[in-house]
N, C-alpha and C positions, 0 to 999 in steps of 0.2 A: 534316164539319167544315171550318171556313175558318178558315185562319188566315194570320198571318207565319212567316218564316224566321228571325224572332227570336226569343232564349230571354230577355231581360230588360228589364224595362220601364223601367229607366234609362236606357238611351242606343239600344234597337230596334235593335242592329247585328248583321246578319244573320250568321246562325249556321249555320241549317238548309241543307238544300239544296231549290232550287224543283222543285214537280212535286209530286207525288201518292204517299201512300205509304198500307200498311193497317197502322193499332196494332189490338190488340187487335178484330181484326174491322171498325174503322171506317176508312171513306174518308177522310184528313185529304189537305185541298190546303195548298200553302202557298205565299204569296205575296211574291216579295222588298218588302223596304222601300227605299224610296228611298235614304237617308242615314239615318246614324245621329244622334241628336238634340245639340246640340250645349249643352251642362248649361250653360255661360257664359250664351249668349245666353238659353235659357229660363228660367234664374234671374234674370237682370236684369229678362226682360220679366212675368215672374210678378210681381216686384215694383211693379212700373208696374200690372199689372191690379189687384193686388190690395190695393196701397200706401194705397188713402187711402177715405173715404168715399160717394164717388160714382163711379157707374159708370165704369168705362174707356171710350172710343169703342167702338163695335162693329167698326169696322176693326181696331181691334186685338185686342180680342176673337179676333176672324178667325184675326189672326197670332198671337195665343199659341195657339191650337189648330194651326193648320203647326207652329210649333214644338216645341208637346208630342210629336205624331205618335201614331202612327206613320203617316206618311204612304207610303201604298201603291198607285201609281198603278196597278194592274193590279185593283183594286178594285173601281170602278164598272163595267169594263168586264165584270167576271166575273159580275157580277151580273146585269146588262141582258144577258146571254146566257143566262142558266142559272138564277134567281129563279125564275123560274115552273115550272119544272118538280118544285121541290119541293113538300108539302103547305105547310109555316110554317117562316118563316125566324125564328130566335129569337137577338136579339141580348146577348151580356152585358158588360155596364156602361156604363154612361152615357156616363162622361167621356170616352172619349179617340176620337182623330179617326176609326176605323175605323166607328165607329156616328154619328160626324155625317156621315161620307161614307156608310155603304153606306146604313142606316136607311131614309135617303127615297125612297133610289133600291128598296129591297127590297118598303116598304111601298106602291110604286106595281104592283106586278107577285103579290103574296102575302101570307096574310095573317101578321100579324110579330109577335111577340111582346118586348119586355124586361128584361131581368134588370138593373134601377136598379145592384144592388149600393150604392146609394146611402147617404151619412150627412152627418151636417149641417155641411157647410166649407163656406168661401166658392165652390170654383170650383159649387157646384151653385145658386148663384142670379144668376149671371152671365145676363144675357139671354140671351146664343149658346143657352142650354139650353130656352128658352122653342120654341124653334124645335123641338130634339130631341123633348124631351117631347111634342109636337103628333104624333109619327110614330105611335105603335104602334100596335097596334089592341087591346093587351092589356097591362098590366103582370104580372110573377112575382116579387113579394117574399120576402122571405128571415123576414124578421120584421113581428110587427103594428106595433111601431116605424118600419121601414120601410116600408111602405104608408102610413100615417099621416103620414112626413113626405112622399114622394110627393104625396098628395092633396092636401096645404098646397103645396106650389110648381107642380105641375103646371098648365099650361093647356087641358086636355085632359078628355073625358070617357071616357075607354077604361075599361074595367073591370080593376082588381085584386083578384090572390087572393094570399093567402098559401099560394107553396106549401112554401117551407122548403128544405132541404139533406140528404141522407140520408146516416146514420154507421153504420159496420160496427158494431155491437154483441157481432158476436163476436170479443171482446177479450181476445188477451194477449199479452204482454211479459215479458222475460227481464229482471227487475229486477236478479238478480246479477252478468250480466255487463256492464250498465251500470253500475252502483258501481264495478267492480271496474274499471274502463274509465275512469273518471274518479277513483278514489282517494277514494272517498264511503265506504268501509266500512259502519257500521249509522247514520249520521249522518243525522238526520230532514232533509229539505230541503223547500221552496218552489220550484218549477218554474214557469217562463215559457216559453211557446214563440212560437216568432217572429222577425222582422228586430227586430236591433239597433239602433233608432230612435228617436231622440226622436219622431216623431207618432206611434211604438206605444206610447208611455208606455214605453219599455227607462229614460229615464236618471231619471225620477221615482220608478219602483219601486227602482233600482237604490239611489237617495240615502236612498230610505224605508227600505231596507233596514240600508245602515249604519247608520244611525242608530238604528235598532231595536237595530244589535248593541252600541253603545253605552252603551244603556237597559241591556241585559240580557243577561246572562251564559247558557251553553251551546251547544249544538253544533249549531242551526241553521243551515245552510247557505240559499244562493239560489244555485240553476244556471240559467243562461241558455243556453236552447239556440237556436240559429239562426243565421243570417249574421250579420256584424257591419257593416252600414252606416258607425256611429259605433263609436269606441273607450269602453272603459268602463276608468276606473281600474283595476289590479290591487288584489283585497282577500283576505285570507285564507279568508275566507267564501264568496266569491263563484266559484261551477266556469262559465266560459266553454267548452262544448263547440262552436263553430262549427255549419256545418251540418252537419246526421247525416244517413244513410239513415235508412227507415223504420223497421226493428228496432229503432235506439237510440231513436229515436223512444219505439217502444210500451215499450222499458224504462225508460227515464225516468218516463212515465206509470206504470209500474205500480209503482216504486219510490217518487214524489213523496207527501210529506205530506200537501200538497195542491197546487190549482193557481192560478195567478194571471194573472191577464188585467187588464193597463194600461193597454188602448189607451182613448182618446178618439173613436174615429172605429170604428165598426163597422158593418154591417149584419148580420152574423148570428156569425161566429167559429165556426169550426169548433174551432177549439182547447178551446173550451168543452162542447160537446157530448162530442168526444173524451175530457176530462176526465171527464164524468159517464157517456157508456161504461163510462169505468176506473172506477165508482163514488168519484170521487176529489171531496172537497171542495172549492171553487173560493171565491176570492176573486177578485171585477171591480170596474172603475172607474166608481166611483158617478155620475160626468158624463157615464158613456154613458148616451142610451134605452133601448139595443139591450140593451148586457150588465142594466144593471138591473131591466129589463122581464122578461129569459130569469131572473134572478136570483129571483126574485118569485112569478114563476108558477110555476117548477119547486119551488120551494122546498130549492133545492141550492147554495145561494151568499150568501154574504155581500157588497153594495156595500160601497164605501169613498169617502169621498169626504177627501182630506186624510192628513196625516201621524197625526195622534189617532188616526183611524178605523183608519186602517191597522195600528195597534199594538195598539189595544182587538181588530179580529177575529183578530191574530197571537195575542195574549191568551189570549181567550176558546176558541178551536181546543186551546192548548196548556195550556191547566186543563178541558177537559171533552172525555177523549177520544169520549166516546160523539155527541157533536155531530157532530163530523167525520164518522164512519160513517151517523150518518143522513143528514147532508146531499149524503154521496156517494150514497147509497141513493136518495132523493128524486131529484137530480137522473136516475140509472139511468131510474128510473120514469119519467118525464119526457121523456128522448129515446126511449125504447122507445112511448110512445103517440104521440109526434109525428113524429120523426126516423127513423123504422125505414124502409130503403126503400122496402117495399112500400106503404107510407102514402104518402109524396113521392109517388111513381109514381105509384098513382091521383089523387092532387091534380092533378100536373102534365099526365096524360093527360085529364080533364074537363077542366082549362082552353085545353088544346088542342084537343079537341073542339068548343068552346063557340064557340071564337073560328075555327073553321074553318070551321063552319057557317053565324057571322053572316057571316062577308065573303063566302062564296060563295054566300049566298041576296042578298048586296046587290047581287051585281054582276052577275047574271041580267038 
């Protein structure tokens, strides 16, 4: 694995230490970053790109990718040394500048694969991506949502597959010492996990929520678990546990009513899957492709789209307990036929096969 020496993708200010170390059996390099991103000036220029109707220049284009970063000068150089000696170098996600710099330089030396991670915002139809998108020689989707929007903006004819995201199935969580950890007693709650953000949909769910408690009386709670980006008013209802290790994690999950997922922007959500692991009913935001598409087909979730909706599936969940149970049960089924790793693996191992064998019969 290639990586930076940074641990956060707010401002890429170097964390780790440079050089080579082994996690869990694997080679991780890491590479310093330049300077850490400086949020003033990419917010201003984010605004200029993305401010009006018609494209920004492509110079600046240029400069809002320096700016986002992470910009890693020992990058290209590590590549053009070392690329070829691996079988396929596999890049993941689109947007940021480590895949507009390494990508072309990878895909001239191996064959390259990558992981879009893609959902549909403006930076992904910015020209500068016309360019990326020309590199791989393969794409790996996460969802048919995302392949789909992929194949509508790409200029490229590389082949993709869906190969998906692989979730432990064997699931469990110590729900009582999470309650007990947050002062939840037997109090049914609504679970979110995730950064505190308005673009994860935190402060929409969060409004939706009081106002539900407004509507209707009892001892429904919402805990929000994860970083806090944005502040969220104090509510009596509302358990803000920060970020937790993994244990609270899975007792959360295995304590929650059910689970909810706000975001707008997705490509696959693990959060959601992990939910239906925990056979936990899930309610998603009906303006996603991604969660409504996975909502659909698993038949383990309720969309929502709006404040109405959101109240009718709160509703409906809390007059028919038997729904909840099937719909955690569905979803179970659901990532056990698709999501189990063994399945991923061989998805991901044929598309690496496939795409190993076209560029080194092309380039004979």
């Amino acid at each position: 694995m290639l990586t930076t020496c940074a641990r956060h993708y707010l401002d890429w200010a170097n964390t780790y230490e440079p050089g080579t170390e082994t996690i869990d059996g694997v080679a991780v390099h890491r590479l310093p970053v330049r300077r850490p991103r400086d949020l003033r000036i990419f917010g201003d220029l984010s605004g200029r790109v993305f401010g009006n109707d018609r494209s920004a220049p492509f110079q600046m284009q240029h400069e809002w990718m320096r700016q986002q970063g992470p910009d890693v000068p020992e990058l290209v150089p590590w590549l053009q040394e070392r690329a070829w000696t691996y079988d396929v170098a596999v890049f993941f996600t689109y947007l940021y500048k480590v895949t507009f710099d390494g990508l072309p330089v990878a895909a001239r030396l191996v064959p390259t694969v990558l992981h879009p991670t893609a959902h549909d915002e403006p930076a992904l139809y910015l020209d500068l991506f016309d360019f990326v998108l020309r590199q791989p020689h393969a794409f790996a989707c996460s969802t048919e949502e995302e392949a789909a929007l992929i194949g509508r903006r790409r200029r490229s004819v590389a082949p993709t597959s869906v190969v998906g995201i692989g979730v432990d199935l064997d699931f469990t969580g110590d729900e009582t010492s999470f309650r007990t950890a947050y002062g939840l007693g037997d109090r049914p709650y609504l679970l979110v996990v995730g950064r505190v953000d308005p673009h994860k949909g935190s402060q929409e769910l969060y409004d939706f929520f009081v106002a539900y408690k407004q509507r209707h009386e009892g001892e429904l709670a919402l805990v929000v678990l994860g970083e806090q980006v944005t502040d969220l008013e104090p509510h009596p209802d509302v358990v803000l546990t920060g970020f937790v290790d993994d244990v609270a994690r899975r007792g959360a999950l295995a304590g929650a009513w059910a689970v909810v997922v706000p975001s707008y922007f997705e490509s696959f959500s693990m959060v959601l899957s992990e939910a239906w692991a925990a056979r936990k009913p899930v309610l998603v935001q009906g303006r996603s492709d991604v969660l409504t598409g996975q909502a659909r087909r698993s038949g383990g979730g309720i969309p929502y789209t709006g404040f109405a909706e959101f109240e009718a599936a709160v509703e409906i969940l809390a007059e028919d307990g038997g729904l909840g149970r099937s719909l955690g049960l569905a979803g179970r089924r659901y990532v056990e036929d698709r999501y189990d790793w063994e399945h991923v693996l061989d998805r991901y191992e044929r598309q690496l096969m496939v795409v190993g064998r076209s560029w080194y019969s092309s380039t004979r």
